[in-house]
C-alpha positions as CSV (number, residue, x, y, z in Angstrom):
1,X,4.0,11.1,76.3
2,X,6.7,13.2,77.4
3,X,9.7,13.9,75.0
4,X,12.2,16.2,73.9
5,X,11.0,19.7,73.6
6,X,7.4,18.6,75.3
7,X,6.0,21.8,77.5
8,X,5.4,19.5,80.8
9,X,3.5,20.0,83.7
10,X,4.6,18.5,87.2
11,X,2.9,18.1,90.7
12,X,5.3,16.8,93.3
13,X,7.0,16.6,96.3
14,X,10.4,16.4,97.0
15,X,12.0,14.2,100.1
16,X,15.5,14.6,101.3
17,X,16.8,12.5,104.1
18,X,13.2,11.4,104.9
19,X,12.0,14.9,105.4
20,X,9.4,16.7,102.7
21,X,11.7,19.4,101.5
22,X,9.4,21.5,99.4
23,X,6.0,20.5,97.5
24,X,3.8,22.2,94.6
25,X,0.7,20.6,96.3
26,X,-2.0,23.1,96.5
27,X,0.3,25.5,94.2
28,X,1.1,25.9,91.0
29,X,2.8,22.7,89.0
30,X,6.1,22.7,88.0
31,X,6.5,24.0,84.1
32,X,9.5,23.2,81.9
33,X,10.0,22.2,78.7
34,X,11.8,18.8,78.3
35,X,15.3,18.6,77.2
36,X,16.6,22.0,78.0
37,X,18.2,21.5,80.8
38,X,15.9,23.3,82.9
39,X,14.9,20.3,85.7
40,X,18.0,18.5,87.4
41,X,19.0,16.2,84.9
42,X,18.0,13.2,87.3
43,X,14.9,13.7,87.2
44,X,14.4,14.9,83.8
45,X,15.6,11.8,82.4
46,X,13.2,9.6,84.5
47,X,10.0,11.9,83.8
48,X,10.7,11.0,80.1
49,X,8.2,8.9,77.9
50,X,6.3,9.1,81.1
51,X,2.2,10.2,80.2
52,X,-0.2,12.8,81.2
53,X,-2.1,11.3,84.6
54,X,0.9,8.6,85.4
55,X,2.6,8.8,89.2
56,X,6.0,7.8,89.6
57,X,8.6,7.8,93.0
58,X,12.2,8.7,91.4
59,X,15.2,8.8,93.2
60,X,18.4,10.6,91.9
61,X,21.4,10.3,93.0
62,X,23.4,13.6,94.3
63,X,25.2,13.5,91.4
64,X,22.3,13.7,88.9
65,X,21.1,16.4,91.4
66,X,23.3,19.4,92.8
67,X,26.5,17.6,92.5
68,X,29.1,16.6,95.2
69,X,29.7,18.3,98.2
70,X,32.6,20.4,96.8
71,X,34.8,21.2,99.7
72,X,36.4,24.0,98.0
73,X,32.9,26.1,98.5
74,X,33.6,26.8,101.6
75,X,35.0,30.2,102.4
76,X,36.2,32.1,105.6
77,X,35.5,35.7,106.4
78,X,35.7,38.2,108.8
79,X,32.3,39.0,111.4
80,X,32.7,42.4,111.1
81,X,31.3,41.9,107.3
82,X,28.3,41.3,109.1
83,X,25.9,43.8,110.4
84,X,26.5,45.3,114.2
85,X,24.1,43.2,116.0
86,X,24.1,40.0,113.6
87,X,23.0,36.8,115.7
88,X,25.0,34.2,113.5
89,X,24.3,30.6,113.7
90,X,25.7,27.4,112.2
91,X,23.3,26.7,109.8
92,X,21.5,30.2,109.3
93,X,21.2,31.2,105.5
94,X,23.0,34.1,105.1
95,X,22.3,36.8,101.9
96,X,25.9,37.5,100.6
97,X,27.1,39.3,97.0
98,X,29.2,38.1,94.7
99,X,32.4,39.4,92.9
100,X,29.8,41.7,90.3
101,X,27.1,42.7,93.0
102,X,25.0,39.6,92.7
103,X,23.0,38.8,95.7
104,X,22.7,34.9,96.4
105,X,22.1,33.1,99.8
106,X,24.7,30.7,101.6
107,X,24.6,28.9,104.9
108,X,26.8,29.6,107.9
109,X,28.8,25.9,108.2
110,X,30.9,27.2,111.5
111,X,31.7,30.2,113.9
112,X,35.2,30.6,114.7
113,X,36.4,33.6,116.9
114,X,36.6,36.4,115.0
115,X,35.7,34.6,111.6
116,X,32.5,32.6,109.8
117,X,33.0,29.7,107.5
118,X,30.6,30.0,105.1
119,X,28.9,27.0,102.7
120,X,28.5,28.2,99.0
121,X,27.8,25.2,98.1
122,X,23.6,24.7,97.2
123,X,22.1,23.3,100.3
124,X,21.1,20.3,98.7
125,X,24.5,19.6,97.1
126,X,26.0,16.0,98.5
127,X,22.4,15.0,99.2
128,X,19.9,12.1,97.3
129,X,16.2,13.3,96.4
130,X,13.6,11.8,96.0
131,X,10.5,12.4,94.3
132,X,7.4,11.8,94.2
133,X,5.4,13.2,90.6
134,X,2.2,13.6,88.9
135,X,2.4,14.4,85.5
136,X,-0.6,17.0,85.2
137,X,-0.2,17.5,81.7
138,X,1.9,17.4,78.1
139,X,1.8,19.6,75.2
């Protein structure tokens, strides 16, 4: 049975909006170790005292999840930050640094004339999951 500081195993598949959203079918199961924050604390919680072999849906809510849509993630900047040539897009994920060099990816929420409004929020912020798991095993 799955506790605190268990090594679990997961196979599942994760639904957004209706739409399968990314899978570990076929690939390698999801490893964490229970209670460390390293899972969305949704579904942590709801995998908990669950057993090795047992199948469980689980919805969490977006704020269990990625958190609220903040609107304060969204940040304006000029095209010519972009490379010569750049087709931008509303919606295209965009590779961008941070303040000490870090590269992290962000989505182009609008084109204005001479200026892109970007969405640093996670894509999945705002959003319910659902999930559908397989505990393959507990140690």
């Amino acid at each position: 049975m799955i506790k605190d500081g268990s090594r679990v195993k997961l196979d599942y598949t994760l639904t957004v909006e209706g739409k399968e959203v990314e899978s570990s079918k076929g690939k390698t199961p999801l490893e964490y170790i229970q209670g460390q924050g390293q899972i969305i604390p949704g579904l942590e919680s709801q995998v908990k005292e669950m057993a090795a072999g047992e199948e469980k849906t689980i919805d969490v809510k977006c704020g269990d999840a990625y958190g609220e849509l903040d609107p304060n993630a969204f940040q304006e900047i000029s095209k010519d930050k972009f490379p010569d040539g750049t087709d931008l897009f509303e919606g295209m994920v965009v590779a961008v640094k941070d303040k000490d060099g870090r590269r992290f990816n962000t989505t182009v929420h609008e084109l204005k004339d001479e200026r892109v409004v970007l969405n640093l929020n996670h894509p999945l912020a705002g959003k319910d999951l659902q999930f559908a798991v397989k505990v393959v095993s507990v140690e």
